[in-house]
C-alpha positions in Angstrom: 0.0 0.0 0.0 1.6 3.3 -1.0 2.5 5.9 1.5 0.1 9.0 2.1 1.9 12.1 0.7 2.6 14.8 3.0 2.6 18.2 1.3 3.7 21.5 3.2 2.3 24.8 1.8 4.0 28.3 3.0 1.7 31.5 1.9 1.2 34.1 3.9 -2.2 34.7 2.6 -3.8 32.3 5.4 -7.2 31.9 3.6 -5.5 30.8 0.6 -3.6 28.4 2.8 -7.2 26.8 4.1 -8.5 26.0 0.7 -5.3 24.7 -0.7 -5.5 22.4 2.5 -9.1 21.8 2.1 -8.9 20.6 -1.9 -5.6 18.7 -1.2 -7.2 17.1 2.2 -10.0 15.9 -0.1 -7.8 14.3 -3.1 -6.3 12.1 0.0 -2.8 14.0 1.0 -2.0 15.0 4.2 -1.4 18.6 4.5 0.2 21.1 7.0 0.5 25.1 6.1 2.8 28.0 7.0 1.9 31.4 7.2 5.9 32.3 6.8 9.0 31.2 6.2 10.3 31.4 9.6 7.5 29.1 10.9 8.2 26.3 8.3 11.7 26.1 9.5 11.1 25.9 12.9 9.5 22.1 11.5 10.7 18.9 11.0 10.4 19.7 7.2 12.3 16.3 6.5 8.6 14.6 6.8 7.3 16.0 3.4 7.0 14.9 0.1 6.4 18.4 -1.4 6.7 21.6 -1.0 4.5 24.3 -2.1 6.2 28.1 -1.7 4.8 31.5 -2.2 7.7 33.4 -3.2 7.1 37.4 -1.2 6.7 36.1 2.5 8.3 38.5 5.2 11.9 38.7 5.6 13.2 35.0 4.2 10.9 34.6 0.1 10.3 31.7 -1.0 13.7 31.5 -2.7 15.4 31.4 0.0 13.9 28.9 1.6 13.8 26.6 -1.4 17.8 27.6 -0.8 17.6 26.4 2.6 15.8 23.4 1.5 17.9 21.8 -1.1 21.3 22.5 1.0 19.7 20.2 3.5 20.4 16.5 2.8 17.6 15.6 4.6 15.3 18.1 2.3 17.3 18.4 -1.1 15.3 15.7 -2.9 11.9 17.0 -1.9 10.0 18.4 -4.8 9.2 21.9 -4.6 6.3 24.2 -6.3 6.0 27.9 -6.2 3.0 29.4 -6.4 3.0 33.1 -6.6 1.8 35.9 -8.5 5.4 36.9 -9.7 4.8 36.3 -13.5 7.7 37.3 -15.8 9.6 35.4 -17.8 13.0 35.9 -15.8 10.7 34.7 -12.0 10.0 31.7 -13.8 13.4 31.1 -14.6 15.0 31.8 -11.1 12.6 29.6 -9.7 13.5 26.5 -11.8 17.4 27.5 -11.5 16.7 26.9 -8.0 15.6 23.2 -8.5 12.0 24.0 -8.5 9.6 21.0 -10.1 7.2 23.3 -11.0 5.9 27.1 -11.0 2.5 28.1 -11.2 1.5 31.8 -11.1 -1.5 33.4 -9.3 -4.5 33.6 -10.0 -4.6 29.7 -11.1 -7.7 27.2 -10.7 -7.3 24.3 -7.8 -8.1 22.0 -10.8 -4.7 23.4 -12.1 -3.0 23.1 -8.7 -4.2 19.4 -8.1 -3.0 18.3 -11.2 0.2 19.9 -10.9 1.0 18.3 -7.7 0.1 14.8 -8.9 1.8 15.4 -11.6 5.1 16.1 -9.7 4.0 13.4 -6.9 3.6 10.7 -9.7 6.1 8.1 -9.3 8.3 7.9 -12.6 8.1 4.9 -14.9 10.9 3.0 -15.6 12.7 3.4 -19.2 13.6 0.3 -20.7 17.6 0.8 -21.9 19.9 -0.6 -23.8 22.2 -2.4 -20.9 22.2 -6.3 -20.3 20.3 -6.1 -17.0 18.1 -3.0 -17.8 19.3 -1.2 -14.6 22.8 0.3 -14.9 23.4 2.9 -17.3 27.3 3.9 -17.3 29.5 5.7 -19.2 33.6 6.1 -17.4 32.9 7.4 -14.2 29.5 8.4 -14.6 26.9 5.7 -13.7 23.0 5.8 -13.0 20.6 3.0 -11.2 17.6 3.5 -12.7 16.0 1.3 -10.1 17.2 3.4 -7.2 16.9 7.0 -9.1 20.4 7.6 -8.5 23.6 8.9 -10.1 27.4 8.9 -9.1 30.1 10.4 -10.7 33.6 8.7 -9.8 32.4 6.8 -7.2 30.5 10.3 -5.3 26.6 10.7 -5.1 25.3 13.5 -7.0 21.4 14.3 -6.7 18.6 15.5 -9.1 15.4 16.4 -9.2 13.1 14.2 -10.6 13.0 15.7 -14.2 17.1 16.6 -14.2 17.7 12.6 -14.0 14.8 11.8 -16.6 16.4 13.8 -18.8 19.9 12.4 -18.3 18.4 8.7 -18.2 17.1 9.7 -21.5 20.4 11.2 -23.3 22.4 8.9 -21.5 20.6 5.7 -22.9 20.8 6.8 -26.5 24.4 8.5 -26.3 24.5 10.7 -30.0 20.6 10.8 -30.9 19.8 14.4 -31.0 16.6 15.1 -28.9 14.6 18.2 -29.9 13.1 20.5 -26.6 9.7 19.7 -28.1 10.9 15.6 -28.2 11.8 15.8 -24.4 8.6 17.6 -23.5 6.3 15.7 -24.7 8.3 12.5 -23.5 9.0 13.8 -19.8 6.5 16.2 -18.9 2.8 15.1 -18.5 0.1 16.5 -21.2 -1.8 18.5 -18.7 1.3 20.4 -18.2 1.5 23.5 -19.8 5.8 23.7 -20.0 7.9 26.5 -22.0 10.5 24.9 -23.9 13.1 26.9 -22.4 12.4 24.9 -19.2 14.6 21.8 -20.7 17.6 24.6 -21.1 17.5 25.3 -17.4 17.2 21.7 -16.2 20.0 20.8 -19.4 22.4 23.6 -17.4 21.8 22.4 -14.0 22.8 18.7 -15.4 25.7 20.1 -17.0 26.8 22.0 -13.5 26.2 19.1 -11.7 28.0 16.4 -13.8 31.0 18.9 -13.4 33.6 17.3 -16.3 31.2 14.9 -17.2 28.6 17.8 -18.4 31.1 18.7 -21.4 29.6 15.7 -23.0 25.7 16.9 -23.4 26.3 18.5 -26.2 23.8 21.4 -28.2 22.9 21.3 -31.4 21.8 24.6 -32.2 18.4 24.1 -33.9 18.2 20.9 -33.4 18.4 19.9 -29.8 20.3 18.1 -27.1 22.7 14.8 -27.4 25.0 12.7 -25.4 28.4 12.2 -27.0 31.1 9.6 -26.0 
């Protein structure tokens, strides 16, 4: 029997707070809220399974404590949603940069908000790859169990978020096919996902920064898309 999910949400705006609780409550998660930063950290935040953050909240935003979040070991892997009315182009991109799953700006429709959230909650299927046992994909130093979500480079534990190691499983198993943003989109993201394509370029740079020499080898093809080269 699966696990119930525990979702945290931190807005200041405490009505809000009581019917995202209620709608969540009601779809079968268990749900705590936060009227501030400040209060969510004085939690055992380790307990959740997602996070959703307004982003202007008193003296520590929502950045900063999805900062605080994924420097903590115990919180790094956590999925995190922001949900704020901080709408441009360059908010939505400093969000994601951040390891944000997801962004969702106000004013947006519970039925938007659910499905965002199981959406990120949804456990990933497995991809079927190339290797003789269908679990280890390796290339040098760089190695990922697909079965355990996990990636090491030389030997040392590196972590991603849920769609940074999708997209890696996916160059990563088909090292010199050129996937197109549009290819990965469709293929990673779920259809009732409305996703800019320029969402794969931040999560393609975090890889990158996070492989450290390793990232050299995701390579762009301008126009074209993103590949994997030996």
């Amino acid at each position: 029997m699966d696990k119930i999910k525990r979702i945290l949400v931190v807005d200041d705006e405490e009505t809000l707070c009581d019917v995202i609780r209620f709608n969540l409550e009601e779809e079968g998660y268990l749900v705590d809220t936060c009227a501030s930063a400040e209060e969510a950290l004085s939690m055992n935040l380790s307990v959740y399974d997602l996070f959703l953050l307004d982003i202007m909240m008193g003296e520590i935003s929502g950045f900063q404590l999805a900062r605080i979040l994924k420097s903590n070991p115990r919180t790094a892997s956590s999925p995190i949603i922001f949900c704020t009315a901080k709408d441009t182009e360059d908010d939505l991109i400093a969000g994601l940069e951040l390891g944000a799953d997801d962004y969702i700006t106000k004013p947006y429709s519970l039925r938007t908000l659910i499905a965002r959230v199981r959406t990120v909650l949804r456990r990933s299927i497995p991809i079927i790859n190339d290797v003789a046992d269908g679990d280890i994909i390796s290339y040098k130093g760089l190695m990922l169990q697909i079965s355990r979500k996990s990636c090491t480079v030389n030997g040392v534990e590196v972590r991603f978020t849920k769609k940074e190691f999708e997209i890696l499983n996916k160059l990563l198993s088909s090292p010199g096919h050129v996937f197109s943003r549009t290819e990965l989109l469709q293929e990673l993201w779920e259809d009732d996902v409305v996703v800019l394509e320029r969402v794969v370029d931040v999560n393609i740079t975090r890889i990158r920064q996070k492989l450290g020499a390793y990232g050299r080898h995701i390579v762009t093809r301008s126009g074209y898309g993103y590949t994997f080269l030996e």
